[in-house]
PDB file with SEQRES, HELIX, SHEET and CRYST1 records, atoms N, CA, C and O in Angstrom:
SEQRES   1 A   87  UNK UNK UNK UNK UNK UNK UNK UNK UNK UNK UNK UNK UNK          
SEQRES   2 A   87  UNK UNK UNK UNK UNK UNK UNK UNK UNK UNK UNK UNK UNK          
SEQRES   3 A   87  UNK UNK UNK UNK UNK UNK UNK UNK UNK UNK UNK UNK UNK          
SEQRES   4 A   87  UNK UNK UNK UNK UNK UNK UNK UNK UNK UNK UNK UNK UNK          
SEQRES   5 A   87  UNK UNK UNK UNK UNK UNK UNK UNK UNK UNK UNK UNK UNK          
SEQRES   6 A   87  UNK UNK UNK UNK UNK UNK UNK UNK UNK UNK UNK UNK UNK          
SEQRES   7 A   87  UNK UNK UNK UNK UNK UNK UNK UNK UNK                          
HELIX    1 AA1 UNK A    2  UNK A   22  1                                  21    
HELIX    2 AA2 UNK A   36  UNK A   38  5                                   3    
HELIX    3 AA3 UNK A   42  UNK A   44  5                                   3    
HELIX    4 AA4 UNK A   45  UNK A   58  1                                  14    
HELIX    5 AA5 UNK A   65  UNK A   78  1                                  14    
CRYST1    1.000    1.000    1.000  90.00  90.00  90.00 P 1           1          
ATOM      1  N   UNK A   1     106.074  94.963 106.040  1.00  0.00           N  
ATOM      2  CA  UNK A   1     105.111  95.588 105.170  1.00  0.00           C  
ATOM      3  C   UNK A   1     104.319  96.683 105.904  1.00  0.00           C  
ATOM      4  O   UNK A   1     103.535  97.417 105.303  1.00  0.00           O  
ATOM      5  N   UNK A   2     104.566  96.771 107.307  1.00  0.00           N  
ATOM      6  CA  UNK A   2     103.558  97.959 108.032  1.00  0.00           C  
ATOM      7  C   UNK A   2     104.131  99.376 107.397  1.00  0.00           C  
ATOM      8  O   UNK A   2     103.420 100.281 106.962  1.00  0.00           O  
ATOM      9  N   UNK A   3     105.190  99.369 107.430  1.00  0.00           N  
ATOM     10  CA  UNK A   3     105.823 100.608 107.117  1.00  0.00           C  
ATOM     11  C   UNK A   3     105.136 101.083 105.690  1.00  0.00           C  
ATOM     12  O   UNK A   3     104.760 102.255 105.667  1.00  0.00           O  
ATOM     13  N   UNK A   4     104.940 100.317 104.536  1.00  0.00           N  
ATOM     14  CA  UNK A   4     104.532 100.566 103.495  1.00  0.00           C  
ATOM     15  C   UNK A   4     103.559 100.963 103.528  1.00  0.00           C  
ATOM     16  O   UNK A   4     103.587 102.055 102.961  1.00  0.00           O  
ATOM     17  N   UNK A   5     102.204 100.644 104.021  1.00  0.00           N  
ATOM     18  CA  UNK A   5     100.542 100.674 104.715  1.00  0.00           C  
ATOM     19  C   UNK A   5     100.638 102.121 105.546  1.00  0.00           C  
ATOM     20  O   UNK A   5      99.634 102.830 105.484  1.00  0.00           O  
ATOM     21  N   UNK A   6     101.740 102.591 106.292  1.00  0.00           N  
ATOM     22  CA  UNK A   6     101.259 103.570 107.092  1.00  0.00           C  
ATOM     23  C   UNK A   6     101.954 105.029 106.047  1.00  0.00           C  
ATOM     24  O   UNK A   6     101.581 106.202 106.076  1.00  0.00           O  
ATOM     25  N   UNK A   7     102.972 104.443 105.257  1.00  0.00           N  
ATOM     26  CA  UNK A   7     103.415 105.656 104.344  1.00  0.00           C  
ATOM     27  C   UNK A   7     101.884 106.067 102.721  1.00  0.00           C  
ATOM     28  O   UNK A   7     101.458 107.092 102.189  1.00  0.00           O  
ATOM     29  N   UNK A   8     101.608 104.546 102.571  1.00  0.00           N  
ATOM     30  CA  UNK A   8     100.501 105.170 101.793  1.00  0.00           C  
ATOM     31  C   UNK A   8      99.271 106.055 102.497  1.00  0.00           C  
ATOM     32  O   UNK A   8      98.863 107.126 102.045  1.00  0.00           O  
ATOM     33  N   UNK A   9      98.836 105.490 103.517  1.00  0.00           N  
ATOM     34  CA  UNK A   9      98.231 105.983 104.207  1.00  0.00           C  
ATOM     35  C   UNK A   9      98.552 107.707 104.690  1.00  0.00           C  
ATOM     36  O   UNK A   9      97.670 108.452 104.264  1.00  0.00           O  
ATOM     37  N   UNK A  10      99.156 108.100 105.129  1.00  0.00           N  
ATOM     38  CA  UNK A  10      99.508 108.993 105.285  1.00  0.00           C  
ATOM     39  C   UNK A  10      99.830 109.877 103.775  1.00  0.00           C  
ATOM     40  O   UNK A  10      99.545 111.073 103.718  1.00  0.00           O  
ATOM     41  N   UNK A  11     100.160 109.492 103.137  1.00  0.00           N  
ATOM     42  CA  UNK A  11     100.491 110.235 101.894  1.00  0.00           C  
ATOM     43  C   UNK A  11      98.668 110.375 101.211  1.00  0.00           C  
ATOM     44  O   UNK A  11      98.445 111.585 101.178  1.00  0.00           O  
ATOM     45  N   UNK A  12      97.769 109.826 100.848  1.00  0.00           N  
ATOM     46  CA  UNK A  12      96.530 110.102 100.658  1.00  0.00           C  
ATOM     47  C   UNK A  12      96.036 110.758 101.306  1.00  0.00           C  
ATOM     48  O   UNK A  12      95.437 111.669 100.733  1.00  0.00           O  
ATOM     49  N   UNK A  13      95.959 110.731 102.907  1.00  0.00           N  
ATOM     50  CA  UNK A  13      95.257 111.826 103.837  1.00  0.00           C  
ATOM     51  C   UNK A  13      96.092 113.122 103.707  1.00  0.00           C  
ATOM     52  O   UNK A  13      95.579 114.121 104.212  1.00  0.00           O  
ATOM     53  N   UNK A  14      97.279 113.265 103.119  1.00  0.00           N  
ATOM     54  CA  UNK A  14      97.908 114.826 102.889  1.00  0.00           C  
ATOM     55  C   UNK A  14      97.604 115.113 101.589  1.00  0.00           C  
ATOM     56  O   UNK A  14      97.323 116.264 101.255  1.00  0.00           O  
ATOM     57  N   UNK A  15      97.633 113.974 100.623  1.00  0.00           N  
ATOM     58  CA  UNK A  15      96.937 114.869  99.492  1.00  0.00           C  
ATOM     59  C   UNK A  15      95.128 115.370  99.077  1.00  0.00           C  
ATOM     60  O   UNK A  15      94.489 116.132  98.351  1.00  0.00           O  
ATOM     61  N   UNK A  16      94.963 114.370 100.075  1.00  0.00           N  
ATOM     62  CA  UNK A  16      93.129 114.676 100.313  1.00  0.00           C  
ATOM     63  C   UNK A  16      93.055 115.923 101.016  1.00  0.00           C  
ATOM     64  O   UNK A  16      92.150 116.639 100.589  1.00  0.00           O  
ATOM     65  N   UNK A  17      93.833 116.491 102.117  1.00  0.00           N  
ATOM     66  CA  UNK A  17      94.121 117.775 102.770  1.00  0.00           C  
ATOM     67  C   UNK A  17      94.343 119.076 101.715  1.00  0.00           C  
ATOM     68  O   UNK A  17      93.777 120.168 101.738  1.00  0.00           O  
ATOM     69  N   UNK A  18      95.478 118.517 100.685  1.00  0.00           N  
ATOM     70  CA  UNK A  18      96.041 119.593 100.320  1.00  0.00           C  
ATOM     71  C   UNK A  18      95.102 120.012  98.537  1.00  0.00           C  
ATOM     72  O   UNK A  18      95.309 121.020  97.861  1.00  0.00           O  
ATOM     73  N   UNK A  19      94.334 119.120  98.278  1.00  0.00           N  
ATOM     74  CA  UNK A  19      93.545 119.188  97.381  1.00  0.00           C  
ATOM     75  C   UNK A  19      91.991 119.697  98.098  1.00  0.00           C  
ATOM     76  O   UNK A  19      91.318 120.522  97.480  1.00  0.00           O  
ATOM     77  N   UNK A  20      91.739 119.414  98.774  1.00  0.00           N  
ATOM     78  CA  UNK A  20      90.351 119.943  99.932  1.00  0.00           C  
ATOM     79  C   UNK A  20      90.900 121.721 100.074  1.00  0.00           C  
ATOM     80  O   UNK A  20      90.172 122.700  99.908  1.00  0.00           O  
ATOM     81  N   UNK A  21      92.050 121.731 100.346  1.00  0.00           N  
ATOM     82  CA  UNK A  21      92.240 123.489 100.500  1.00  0.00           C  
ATOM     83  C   UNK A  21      92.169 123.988  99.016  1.00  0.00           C  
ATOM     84  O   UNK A  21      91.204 124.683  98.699  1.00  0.00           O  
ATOM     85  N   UNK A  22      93.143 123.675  98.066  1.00  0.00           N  
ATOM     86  CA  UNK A  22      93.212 123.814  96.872  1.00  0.00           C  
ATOM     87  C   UNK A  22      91.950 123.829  95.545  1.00  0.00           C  
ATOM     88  O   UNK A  22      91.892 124.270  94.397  1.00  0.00           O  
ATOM     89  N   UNK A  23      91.066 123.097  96.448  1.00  0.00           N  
ATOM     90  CA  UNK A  23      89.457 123.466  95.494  1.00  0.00           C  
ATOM     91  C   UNK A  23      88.405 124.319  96.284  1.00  0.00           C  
ATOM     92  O   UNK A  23      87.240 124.419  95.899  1.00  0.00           O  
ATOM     93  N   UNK A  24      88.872 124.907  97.377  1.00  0.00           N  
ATOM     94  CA  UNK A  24      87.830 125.935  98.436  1.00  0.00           C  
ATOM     95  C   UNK A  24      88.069 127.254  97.574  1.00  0.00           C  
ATOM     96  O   UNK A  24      89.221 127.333  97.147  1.00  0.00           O  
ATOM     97  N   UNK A  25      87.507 127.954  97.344  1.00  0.00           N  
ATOM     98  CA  UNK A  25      87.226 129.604  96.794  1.00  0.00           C  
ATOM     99  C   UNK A  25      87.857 130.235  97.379  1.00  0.00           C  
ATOM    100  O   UNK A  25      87.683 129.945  98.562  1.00  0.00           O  
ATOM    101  N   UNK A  26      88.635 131.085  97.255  1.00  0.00           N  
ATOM    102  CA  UNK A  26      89.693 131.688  97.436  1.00  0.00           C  
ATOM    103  C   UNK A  26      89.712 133.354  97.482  1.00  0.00           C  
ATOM    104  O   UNK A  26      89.887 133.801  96.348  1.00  0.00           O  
ATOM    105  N   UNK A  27      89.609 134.149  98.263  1.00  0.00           N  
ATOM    106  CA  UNK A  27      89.728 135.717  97.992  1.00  0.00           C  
ATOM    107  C   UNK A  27      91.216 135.662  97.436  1.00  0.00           C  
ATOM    108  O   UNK A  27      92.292 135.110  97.665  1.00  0.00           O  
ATOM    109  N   UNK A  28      90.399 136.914  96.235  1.00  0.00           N  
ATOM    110  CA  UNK A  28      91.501 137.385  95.238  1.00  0.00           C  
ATOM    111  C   UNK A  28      92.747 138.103  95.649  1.00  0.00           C  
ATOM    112  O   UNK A  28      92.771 139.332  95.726  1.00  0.00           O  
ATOM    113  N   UNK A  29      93.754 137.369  95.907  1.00  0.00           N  
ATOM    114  CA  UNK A  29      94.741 138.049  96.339  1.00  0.00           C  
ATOM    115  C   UNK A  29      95.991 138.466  95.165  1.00  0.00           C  
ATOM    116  O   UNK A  29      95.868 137.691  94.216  1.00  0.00           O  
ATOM    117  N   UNK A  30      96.871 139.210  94.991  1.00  0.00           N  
ATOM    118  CA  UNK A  30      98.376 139.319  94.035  1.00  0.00           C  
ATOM    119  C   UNK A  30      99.072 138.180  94.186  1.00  0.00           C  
ATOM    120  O   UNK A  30      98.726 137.340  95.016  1.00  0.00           O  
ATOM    121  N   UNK A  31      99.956 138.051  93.529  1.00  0.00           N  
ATOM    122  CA  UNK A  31     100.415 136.861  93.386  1.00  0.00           C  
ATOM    123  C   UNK A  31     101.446 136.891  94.439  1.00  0.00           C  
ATOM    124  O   UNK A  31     101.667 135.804  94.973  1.00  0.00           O  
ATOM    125  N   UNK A  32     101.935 137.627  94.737  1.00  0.00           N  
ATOM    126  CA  UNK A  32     103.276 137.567  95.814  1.00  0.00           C  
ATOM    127  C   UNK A  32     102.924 138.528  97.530  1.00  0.00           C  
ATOM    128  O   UNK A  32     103.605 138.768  98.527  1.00  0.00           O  
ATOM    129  N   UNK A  33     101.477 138.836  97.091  1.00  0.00           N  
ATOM    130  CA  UNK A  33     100.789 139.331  98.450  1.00  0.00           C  
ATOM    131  C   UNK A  33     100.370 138.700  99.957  1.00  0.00           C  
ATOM    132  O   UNK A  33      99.411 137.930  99.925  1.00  0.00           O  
ATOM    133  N   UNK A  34     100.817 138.876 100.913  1.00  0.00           N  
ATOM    134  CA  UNK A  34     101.085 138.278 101.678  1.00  0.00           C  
ATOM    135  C   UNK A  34     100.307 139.317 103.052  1.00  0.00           C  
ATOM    136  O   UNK A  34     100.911 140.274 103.537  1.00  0.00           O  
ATOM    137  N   UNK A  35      98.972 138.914 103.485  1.00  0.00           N  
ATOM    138  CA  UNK A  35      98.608 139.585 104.473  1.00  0.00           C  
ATOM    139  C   UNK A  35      97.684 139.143 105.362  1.00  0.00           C  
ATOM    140  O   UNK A  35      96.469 139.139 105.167  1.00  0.00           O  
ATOM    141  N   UNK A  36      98.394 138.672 106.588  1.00  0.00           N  
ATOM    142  CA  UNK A  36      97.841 137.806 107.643  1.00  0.00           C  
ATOM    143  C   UNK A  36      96.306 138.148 107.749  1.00  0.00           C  
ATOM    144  O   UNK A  36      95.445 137.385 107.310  1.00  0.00           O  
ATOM    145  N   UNK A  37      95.996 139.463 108.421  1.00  0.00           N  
ATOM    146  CA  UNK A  37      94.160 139.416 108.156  1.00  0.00           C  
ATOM    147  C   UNK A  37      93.254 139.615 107.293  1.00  0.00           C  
ATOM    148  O   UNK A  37      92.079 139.915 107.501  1.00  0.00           O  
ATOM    149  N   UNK A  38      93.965 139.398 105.978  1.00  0.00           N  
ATOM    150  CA  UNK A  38      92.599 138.746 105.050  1.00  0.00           C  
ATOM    151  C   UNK A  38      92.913 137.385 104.508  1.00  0.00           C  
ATOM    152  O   UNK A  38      92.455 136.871 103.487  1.00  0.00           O  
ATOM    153  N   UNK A  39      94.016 136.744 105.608  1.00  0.00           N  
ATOM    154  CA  UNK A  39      94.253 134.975 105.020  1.00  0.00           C  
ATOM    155  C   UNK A  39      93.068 134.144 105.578  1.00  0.00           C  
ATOM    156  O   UNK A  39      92.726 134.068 106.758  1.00  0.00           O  
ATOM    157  N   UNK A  40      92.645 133.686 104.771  1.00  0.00           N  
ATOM    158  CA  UNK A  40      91.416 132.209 104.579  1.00  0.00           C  
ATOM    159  C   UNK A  40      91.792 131.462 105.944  1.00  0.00           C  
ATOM    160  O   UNK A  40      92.036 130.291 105.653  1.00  0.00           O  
ATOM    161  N   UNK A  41      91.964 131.723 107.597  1.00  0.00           N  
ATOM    162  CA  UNK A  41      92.462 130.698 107.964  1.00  0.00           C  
ATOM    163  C   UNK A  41      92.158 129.144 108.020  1.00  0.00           C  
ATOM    164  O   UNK A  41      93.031 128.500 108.602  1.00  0.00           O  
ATOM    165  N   UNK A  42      90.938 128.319 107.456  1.00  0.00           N  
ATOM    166  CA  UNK A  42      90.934 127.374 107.222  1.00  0.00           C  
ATOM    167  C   UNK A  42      91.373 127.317 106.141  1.00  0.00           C  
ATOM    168  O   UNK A  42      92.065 128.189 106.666  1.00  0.00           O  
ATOM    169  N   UNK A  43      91.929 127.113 104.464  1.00  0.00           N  
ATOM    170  CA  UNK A  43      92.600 126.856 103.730  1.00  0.00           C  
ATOM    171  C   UNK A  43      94.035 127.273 104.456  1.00  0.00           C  
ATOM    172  O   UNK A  43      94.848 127.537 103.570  1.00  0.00           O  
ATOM    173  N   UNK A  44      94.632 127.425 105.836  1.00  0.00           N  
ATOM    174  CA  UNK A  44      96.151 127.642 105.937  1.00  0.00           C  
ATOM    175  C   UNK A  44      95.695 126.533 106.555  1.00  0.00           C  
ATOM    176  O   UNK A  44      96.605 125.828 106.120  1.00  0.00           O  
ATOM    177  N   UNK A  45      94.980 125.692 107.279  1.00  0.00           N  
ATOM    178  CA  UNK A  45      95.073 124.980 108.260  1.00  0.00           C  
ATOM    179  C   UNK A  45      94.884 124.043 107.551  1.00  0.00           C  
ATOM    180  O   UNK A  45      95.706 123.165 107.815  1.00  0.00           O  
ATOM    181  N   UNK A  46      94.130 123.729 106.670  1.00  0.00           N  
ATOM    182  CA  UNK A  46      93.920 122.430 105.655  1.00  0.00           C  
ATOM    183  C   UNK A  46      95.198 122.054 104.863  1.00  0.00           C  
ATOM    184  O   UNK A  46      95.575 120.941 104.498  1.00  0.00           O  
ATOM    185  N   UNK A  47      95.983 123.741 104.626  1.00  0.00           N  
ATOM    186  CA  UNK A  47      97.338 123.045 104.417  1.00  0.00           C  
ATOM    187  C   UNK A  47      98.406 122.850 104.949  1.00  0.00           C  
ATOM    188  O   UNK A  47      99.241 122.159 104.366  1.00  0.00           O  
ATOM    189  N   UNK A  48      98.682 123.425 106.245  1.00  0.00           N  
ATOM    190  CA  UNK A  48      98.949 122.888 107.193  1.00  0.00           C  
ATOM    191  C   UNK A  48      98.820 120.975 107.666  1.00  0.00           C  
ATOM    192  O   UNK A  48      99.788 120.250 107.436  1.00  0.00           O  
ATOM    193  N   UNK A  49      98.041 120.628 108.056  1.00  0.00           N  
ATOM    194  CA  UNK A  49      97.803 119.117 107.884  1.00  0.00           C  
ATOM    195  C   UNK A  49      97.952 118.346 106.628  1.00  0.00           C  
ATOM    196  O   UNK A  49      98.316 117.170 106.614  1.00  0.00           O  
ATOM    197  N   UNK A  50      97.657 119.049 105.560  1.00  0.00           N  
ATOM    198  CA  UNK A  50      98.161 118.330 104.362  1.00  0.00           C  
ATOM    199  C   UNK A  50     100.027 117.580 104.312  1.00  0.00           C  
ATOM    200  O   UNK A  50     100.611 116.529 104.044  1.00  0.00           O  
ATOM    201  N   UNK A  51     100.363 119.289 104.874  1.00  0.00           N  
ATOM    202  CA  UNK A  51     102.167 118.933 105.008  1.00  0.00           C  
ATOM    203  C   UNK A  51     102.364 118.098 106.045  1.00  0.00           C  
ATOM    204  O   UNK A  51     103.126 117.135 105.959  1.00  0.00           O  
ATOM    205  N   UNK A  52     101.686 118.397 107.132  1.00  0.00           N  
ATOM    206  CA  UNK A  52     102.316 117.650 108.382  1.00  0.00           C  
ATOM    207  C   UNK A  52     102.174 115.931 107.970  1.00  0.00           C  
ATOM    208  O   UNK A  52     102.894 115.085 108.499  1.00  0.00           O  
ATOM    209  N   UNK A  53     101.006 115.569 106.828  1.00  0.00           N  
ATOM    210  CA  UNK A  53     101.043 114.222 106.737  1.00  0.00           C  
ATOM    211  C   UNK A  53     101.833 113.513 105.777  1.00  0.00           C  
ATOM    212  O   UNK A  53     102.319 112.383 105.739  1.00  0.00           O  
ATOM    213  N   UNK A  54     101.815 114.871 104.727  1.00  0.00           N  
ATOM    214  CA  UNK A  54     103.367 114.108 103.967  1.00  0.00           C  
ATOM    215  C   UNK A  54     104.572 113.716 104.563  1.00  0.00           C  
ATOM    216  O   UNK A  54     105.127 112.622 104.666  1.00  0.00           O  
ATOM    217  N   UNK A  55     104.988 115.380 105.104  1.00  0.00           N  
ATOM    218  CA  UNK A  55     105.928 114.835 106.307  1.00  0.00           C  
ATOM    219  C   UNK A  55     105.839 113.726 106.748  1.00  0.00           C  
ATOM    220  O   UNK A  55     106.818 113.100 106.343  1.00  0.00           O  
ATOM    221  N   UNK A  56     105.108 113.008 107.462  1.00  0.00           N  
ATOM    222  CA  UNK A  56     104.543 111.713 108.190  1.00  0.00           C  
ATOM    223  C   UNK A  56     105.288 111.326 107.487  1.00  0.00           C  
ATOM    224  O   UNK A  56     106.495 111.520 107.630  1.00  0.00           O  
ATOM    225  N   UNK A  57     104.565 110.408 106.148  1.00  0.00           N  
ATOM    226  CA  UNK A  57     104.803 109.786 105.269  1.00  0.00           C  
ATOM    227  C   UNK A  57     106.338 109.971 104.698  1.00  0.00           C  
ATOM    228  O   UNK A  57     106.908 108.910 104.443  1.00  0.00           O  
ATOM    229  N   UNK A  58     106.969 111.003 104.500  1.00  0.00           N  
ATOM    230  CA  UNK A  58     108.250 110.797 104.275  1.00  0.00           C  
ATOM    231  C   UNK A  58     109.120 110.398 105.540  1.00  0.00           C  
ATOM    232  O   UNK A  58     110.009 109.547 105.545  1.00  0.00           O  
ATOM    233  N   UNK A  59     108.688 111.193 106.642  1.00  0.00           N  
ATOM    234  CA  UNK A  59     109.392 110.490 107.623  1.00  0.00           C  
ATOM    235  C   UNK A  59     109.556 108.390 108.146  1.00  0.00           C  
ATOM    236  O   UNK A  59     110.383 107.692 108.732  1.00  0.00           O  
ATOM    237  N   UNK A  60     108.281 108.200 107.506  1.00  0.00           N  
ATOM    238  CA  UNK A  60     108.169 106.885 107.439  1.00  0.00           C  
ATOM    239  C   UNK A  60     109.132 106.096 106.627  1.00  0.00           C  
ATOM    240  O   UNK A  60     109.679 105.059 107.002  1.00  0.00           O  
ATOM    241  N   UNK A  61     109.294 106.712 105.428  1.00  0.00           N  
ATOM    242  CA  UNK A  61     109.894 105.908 104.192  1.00  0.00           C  
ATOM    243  C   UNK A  61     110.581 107.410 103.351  1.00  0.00           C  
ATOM    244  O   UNK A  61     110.039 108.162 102.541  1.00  0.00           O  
ATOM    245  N   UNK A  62     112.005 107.433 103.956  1.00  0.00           N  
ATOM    246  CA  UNK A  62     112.835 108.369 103.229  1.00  0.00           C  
ATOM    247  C   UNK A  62     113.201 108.010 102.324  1.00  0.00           C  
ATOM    248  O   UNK A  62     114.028 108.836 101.936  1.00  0.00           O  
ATOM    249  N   UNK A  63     113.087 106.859 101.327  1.00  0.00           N  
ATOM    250  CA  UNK A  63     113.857 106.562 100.021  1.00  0.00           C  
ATOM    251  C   UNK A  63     112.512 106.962  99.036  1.00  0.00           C  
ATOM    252  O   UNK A  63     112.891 107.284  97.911  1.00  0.00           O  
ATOM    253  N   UNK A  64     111.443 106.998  99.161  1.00  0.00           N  
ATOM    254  CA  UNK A  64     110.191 107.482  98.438  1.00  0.00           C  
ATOM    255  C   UNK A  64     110.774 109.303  98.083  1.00  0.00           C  
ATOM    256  O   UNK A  64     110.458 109.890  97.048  1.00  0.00           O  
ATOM    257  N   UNK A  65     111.540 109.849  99.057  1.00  0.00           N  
ATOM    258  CA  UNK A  65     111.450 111.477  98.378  1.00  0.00           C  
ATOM    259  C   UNK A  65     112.000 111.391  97.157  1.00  0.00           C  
ATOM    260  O   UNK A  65     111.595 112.312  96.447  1.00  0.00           O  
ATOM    261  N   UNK A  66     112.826 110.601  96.558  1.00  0.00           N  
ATOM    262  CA  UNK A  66     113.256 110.774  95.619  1.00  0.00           C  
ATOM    263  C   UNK A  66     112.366 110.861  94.278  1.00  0.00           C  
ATOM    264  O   UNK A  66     112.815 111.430  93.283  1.00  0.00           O  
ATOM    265  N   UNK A  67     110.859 110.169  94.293  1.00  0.00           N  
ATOM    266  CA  UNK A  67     109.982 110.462  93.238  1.00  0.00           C  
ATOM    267  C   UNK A  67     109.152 111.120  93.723  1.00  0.00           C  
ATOM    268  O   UNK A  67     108.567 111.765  92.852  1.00  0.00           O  
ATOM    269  N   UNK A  68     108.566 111.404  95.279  1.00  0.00           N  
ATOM    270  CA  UNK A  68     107.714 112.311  95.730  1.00  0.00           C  
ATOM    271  C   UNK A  68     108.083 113.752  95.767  1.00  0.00           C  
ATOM    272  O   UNK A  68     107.086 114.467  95.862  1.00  0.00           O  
ATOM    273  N   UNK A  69     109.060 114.307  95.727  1.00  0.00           N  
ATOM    274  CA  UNK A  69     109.720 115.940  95.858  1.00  0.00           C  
ATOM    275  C   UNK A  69     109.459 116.553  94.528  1.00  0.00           C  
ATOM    276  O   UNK A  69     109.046 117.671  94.221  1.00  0.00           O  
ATOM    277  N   UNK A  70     109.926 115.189  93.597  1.00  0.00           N  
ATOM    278  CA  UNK A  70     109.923 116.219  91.921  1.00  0.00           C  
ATOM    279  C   UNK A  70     108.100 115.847  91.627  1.00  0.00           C  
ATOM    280  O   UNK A  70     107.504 116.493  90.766  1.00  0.00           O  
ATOM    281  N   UNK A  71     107.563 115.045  92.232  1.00  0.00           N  
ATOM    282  CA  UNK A  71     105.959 114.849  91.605  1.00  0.00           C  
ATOM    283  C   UNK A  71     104.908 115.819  92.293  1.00  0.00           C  
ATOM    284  O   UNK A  71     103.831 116.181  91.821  1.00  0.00           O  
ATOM    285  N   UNK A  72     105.385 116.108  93.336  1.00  0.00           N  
ATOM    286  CA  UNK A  72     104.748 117.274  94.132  1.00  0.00           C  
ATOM    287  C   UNK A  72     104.929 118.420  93.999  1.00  0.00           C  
ATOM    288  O   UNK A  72     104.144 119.255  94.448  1.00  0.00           O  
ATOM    289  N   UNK A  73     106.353 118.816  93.140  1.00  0.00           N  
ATOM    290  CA  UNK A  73     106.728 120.220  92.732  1.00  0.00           C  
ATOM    291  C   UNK A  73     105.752 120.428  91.071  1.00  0.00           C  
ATOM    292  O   UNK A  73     104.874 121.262  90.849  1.00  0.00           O  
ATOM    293  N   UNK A  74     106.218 119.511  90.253  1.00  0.00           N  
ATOM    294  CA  UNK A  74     105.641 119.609  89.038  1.00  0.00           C  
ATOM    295  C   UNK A  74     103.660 119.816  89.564  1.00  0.00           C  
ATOM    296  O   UNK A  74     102.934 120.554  88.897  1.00  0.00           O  
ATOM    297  N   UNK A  75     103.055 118.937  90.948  1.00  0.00           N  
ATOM    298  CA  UNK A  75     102.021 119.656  90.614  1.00  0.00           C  
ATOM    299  C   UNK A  75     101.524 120.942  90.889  1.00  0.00           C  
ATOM    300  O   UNK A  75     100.543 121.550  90.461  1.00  0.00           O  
ATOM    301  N   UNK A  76     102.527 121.265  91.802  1.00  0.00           N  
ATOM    302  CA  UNK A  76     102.717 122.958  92.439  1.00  0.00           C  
ATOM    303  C   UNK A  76     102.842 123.698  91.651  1.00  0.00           C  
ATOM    304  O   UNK A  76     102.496 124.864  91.846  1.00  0.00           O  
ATOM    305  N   UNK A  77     103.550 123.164  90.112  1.00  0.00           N  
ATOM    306  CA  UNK A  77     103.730 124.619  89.304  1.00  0.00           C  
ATOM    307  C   UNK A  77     102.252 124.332  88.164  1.00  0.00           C  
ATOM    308  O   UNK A  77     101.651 125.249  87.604  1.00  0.00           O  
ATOM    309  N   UNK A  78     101.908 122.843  88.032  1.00  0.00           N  
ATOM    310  CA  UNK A  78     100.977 123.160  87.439  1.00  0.00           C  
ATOM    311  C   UNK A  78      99.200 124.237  87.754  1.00  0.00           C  
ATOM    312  O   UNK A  78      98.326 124.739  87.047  1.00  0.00           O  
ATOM    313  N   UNK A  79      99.536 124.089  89.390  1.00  0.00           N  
ATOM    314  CA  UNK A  79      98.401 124.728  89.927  1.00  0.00           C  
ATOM    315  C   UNK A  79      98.568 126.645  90.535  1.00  0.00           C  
ATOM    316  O   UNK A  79      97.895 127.478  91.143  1.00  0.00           O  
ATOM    317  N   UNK A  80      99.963 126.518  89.845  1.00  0.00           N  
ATOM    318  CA  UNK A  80     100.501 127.956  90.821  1.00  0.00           C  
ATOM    319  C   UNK A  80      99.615 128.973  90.599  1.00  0.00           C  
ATOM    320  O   UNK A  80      99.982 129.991  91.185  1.00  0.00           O  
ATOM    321  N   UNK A  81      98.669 129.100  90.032  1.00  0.00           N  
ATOM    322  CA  UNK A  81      97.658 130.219  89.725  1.00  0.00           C  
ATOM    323  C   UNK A  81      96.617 129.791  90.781  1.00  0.00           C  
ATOM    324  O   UNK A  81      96.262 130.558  91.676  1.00  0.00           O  
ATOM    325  N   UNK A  82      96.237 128.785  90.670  1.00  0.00           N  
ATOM    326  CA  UNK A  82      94.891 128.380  91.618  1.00  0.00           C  
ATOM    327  C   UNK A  82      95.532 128.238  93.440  1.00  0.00           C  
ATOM    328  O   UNK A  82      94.803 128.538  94.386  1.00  0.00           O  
ATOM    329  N   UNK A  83      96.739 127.820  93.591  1.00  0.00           N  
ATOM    330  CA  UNK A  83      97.326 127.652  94.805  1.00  0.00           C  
ATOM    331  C   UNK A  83      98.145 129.157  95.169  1.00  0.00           C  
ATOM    332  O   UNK A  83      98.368 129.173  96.380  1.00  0.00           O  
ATOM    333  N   UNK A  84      98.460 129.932  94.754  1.00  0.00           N  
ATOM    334  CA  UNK A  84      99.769 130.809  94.623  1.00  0.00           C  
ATOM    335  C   UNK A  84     101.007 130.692  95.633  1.00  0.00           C  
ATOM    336  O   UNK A  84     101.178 129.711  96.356  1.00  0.00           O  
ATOM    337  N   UNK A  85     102.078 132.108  95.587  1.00  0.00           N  
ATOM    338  CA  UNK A  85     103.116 131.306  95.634  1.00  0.00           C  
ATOM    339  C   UNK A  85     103.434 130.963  96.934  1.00  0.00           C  
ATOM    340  O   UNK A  85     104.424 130.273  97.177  1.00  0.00           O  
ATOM    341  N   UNK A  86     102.578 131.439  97.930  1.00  0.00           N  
ATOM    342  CA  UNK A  86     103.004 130.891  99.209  1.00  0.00           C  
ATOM    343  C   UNK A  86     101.617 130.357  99.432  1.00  0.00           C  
ATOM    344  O   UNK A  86     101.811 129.860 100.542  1.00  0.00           O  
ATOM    345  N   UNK A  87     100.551 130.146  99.207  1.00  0.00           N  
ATOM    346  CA  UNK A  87      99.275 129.659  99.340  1.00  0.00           C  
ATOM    347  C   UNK A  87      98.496 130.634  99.942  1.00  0.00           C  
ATOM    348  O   UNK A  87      97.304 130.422 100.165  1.00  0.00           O  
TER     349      UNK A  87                                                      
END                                                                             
């Protein structure tokens, strides 16, 4: 059962990461604009650790991607305006 405890675990601290970047204020950028010195670098770094802990978490328990890949995409497209397309 540890394995289960350290994959939830890890999966809450990446979505507490990746929702903590995802509600910070954001300079107005284009949607497909991409330019290193006016990037937010704490919202890259908040999502940064967000991934590295999913990762975790999938690396813990690889039979979970199978409902975590499509539940994490569907909320990516629901937020693609507030997140955009590369963040």
């Amino acid at each position: 059962m540890f394995h289960n405890v350290l994959f939830v675990s890890l999966l809450i601290i990446g979505l507490y990461f990746i929702v903590l970047a995802a509600t910070r204020l954001r300079s107005k950028n284009k949607f497909l604009e991409l330019k290193f010195w006016r990037m937010n670098w704490l919202n890259f770094t908040l999502t940064a650790l967000g991934g590295l802990f999913i990762g975790g978490a999938l690396i813990t328990r690889t039979s979970e991607i199978i409902w975590l890949a499509p539940v994490l995409f569907i909320l990516w497209l629901f937020n693609i305006k507030k997140l955009g397309f590369l963040n």
